[in-house]
C-alpha positions in Angstrom: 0.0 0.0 0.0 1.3 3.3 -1.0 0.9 6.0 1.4 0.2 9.8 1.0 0.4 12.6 3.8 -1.0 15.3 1.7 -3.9 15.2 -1.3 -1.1 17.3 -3.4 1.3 14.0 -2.3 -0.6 12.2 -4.9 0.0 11.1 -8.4 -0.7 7.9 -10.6 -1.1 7.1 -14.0 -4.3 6.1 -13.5 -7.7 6.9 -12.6 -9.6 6.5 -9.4 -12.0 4.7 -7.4 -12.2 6.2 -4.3 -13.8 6.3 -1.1 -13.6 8.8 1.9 -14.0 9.4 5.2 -12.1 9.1 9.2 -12.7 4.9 9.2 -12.0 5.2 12.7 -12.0 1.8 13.8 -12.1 0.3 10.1 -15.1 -1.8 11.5 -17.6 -4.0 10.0 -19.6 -1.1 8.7 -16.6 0.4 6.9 -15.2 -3.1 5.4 -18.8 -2.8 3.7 -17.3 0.1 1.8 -13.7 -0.7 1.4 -14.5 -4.0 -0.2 -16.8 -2.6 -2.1 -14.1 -0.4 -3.1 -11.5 -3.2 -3.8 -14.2 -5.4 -6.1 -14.2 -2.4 -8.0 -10.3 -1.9 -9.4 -9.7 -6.2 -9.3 -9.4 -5.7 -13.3 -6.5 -2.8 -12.6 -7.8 -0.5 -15.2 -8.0 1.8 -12.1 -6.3 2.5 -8.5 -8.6 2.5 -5.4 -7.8 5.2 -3.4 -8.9 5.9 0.6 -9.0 9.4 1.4 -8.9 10.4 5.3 -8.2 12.7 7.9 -6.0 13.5 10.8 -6.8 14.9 13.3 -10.0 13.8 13.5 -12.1 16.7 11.9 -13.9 17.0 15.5 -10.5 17.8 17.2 -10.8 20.6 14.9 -13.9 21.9 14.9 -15.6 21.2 18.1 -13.7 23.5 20.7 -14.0 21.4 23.7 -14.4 18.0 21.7 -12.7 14.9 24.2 -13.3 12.5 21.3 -11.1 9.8 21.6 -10.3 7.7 18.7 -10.2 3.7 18.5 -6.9 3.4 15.8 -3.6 5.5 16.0 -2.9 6.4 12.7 -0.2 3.7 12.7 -3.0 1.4 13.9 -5.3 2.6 10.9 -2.6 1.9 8.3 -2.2 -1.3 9.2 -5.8 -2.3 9.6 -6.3 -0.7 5.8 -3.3 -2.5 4.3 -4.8 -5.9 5.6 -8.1 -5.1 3.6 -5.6 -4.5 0.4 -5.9 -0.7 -0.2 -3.9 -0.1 -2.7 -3.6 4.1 -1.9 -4.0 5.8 1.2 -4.0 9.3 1.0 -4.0 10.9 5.0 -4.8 14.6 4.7 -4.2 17.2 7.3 -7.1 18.6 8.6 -7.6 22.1 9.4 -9.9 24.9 9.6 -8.6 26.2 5.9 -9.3 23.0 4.4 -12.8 22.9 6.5 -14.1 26.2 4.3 -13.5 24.7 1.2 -17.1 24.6 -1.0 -18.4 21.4 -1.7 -17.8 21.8 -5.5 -14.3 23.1 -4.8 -13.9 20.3 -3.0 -14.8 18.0 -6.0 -13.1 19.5 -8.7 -9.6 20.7 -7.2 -9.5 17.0 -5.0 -11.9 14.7 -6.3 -11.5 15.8 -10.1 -8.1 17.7 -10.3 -5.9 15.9 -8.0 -7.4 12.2 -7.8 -8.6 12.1 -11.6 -11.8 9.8 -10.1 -13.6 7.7 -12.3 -15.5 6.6 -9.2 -16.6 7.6 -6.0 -18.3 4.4 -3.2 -19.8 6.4 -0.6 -22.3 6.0 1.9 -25.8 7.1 1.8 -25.4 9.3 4.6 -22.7 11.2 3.9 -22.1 14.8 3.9 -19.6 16.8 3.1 -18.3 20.0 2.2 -18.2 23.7 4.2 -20.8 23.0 7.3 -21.1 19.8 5.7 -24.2 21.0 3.8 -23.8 18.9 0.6 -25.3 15.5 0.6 -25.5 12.0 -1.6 -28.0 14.3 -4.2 -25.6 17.0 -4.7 -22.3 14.2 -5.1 -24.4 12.9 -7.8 -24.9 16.1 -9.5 -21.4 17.3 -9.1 -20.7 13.5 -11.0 -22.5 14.6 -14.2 -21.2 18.3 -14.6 -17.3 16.2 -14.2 -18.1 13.0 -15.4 -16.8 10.7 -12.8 -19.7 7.9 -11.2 -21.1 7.9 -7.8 -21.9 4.5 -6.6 -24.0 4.7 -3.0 -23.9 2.2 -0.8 -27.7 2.0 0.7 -29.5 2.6 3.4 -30.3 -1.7 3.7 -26.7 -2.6 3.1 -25.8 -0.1 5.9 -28.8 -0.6 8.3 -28.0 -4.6 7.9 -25.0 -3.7 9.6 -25.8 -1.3 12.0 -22.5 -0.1 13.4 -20.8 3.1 14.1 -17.8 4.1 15.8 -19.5 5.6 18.3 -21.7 2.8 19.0 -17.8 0.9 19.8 -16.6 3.4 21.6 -19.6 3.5 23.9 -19.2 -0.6 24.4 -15.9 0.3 25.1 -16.0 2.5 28.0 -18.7 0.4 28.8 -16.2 -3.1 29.4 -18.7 -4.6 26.7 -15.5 -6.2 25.2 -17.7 -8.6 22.9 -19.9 -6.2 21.4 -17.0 -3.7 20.8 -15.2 -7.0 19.2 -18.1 -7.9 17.3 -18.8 -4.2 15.8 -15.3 -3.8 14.7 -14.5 -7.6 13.2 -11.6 -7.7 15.3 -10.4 -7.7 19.2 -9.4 -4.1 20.2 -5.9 -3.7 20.2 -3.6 -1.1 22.0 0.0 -0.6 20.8 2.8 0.7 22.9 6.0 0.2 24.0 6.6 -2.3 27.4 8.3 0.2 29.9 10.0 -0.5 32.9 7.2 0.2 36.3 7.8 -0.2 39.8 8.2 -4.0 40.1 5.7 -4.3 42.6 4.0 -7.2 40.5 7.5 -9.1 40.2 7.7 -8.5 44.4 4.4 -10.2 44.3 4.9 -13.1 42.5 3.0 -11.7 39.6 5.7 -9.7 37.3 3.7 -7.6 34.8 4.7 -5.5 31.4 4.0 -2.0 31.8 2.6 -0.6 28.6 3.2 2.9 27.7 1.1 4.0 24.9 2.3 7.8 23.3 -0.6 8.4 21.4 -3.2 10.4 24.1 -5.8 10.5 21.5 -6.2 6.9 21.8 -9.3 5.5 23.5 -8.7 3.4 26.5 -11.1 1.1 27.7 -13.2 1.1 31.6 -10.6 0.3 33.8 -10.7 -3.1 35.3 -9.2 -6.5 34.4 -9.4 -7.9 30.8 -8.0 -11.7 29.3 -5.7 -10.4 26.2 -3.3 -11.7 24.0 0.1 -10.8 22.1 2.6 -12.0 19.5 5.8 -11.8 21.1 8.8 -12.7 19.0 6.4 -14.6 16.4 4.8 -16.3 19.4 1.3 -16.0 21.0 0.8 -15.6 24.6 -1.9 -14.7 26.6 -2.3 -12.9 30.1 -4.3 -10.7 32.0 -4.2 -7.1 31.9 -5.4 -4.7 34.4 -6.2 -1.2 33.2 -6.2 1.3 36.6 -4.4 3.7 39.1 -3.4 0.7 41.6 -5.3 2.0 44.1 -4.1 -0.9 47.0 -0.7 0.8 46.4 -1.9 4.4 46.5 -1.2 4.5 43.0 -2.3 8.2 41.5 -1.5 7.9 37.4 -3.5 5.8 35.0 -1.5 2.5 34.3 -1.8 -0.5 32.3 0.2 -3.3 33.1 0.1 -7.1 32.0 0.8 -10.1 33.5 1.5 -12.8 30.2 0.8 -16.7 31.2 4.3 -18.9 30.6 5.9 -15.9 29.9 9.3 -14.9 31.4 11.6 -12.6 29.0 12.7 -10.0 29.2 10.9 -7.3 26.6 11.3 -3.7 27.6 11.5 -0.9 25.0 10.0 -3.6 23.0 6.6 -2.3 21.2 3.8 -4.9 21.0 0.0 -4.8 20.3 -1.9 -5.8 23.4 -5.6 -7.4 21.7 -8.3 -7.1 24.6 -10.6 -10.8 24.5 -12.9 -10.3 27.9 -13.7 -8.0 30.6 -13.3 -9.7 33.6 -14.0 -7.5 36.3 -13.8 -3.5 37.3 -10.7 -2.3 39.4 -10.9 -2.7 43.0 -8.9 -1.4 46.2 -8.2 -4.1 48.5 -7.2 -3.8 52.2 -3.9 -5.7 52.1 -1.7 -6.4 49.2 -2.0 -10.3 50.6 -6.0 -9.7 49.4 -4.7 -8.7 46.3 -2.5 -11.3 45.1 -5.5 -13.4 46.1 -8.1 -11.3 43.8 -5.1 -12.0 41.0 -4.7 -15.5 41.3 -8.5 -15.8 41.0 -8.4 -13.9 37.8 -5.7 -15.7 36.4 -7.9 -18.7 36.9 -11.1 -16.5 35.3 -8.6 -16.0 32.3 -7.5 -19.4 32.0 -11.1 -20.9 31.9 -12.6 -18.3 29.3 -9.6 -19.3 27.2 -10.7 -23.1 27.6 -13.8 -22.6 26.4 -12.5 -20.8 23.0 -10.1 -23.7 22.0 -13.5 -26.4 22.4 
């Protein structure tokens, strides 16, 4: 997958079939689109193209917008070159580029810069200054430049009810298997492992401290989760706990994992963390003895909700 930074970045040979919008998440909703997209250039007469945005055009337009966002834009290109996107254009966003008209939009990007043939887009979606342009006016704009507009509809979408907000809700929620089942795949956080304070190792439960740099990136409830990782081309899986370690009179958000059978050593090493189950919400416990307790019983949680996915 090629990858763009700019729309003026861009330049093939060929014409277009494109597709735009944030994809945050790239969920089951959005693979409705993007394969659409990829049926559409298998007899490589033309390029598909995904047009998006960082940051997130609420960042910039909402003054007191906390939105947090379910990929990192590292996360997003990876998700999008597993689909098989052959282009990925990822255009600042900024108040300047907000005011453009939605016909100035269309013929200086759209027409001028991607040289479409095609547009796949969503029957809902607006765009342009205020976002006052809909599906109607895409069409129209598609006959005065002669490119196609190919809508995906209201059944195809509704059949597949999903949004990113709808995940991000289940998310903060600890409703692990709807998020997963929204997006098509287990939520993931990346980071680098990070040396903590060893108070798991002085417990007998040594735990990776993930340190993620992205702050835009959404973080589930806190509480205890079953997750997984591929550590030097290997799969292990462990428990995570997602808190401020309040037994400890910890005070800063952590997120820390103890791996089953694992016992390398991996710091400054950066690994995707995928989240399988919620198994409970964080607690403060009287005595740390209580707490290696309350860990031993979820490592035992973790190992029997793992059983029952290998039957």
């Amino acid at each position: 997958m090629k990858i763009f930074h700019s729309i003026n970045d861009f330049h093939s040979s060929k014409k277009t079939i494109l597709t735009l919008g944030t994809f945050d998440g790239v969920h089951i909703g959005h693979k409705k689109i993007l394969e659409r997209l990829i049926q559409n250039t298998q007899n490589k007469e033309y390029e598909s193209l995904v047009l998006t945005f960082f940051p997130h055009p609420r960042m910039v337009l909402q003054e007191k917008s906390e939105i947090k966002l379910l990929n990192t834009i590292s996360e997003k290109i990876d998700l999008l070159e597993k689909i098989g996107i052959e282009n990925l254009v990822i255009h600042p966003f900024d108040e300047n580029f907000s005011r453009l008209t939605a016909e100035e939009f269309v013929k200086k990007v759209l027409v001028d810069q991607f040289h479409i043939h095609k547009i796949i887009i969503g029957y809902d979606h607006r765009f342009g200054r205020n976002r006052t342009a809909n599906i109607d006016d895409l069409i129209t704009f598609g006959k005065k430049y002669g490119f196609e507009v190919e809508q995906i509809s209201v059944q195809e979408i509704d059949a597949i009810s999903v949004s990113s907000t709808k995940v991000r809700k289940a998310l903060t929620e600890g409703k692990m298997a709807l998020a997963n089942e929204y997006l098509g795949y287990d939520y993931f956080l990346t980071g680098t492992i990070v040396e903590g304070k060893r108070l798991g190792r002085t417990i007998g439960f040594p735990t990776a401290n993930l340190k993620i740099e992205e702050d835009y990136k959404l973080i589930p409830l806190k509480g205890v989760y079953v997750v997984k990782s591929i550590i030097n081309n290997e799969t292990y899986f462990g428990i995570m706990n997602i808190g401020n370690n309040p037994t400890v009179g910890g005070e800063h958000l952590s997120i820390e994992i103890h791996f089953l059978d694992f016992n390398s050593n991996i710091y400054n090493q950066k690994i995707a963390v995928s989240i399988l189950h919620y198994i409970r919400p964080e607690q403060k416990f009287d005595s740390v003895e209580l707490l290696k307790k309350q860990i031993e019983k979820d490592k035992n949680s973790a190992i029997a909700y793992l059983k029952k996915l290998s039957v």
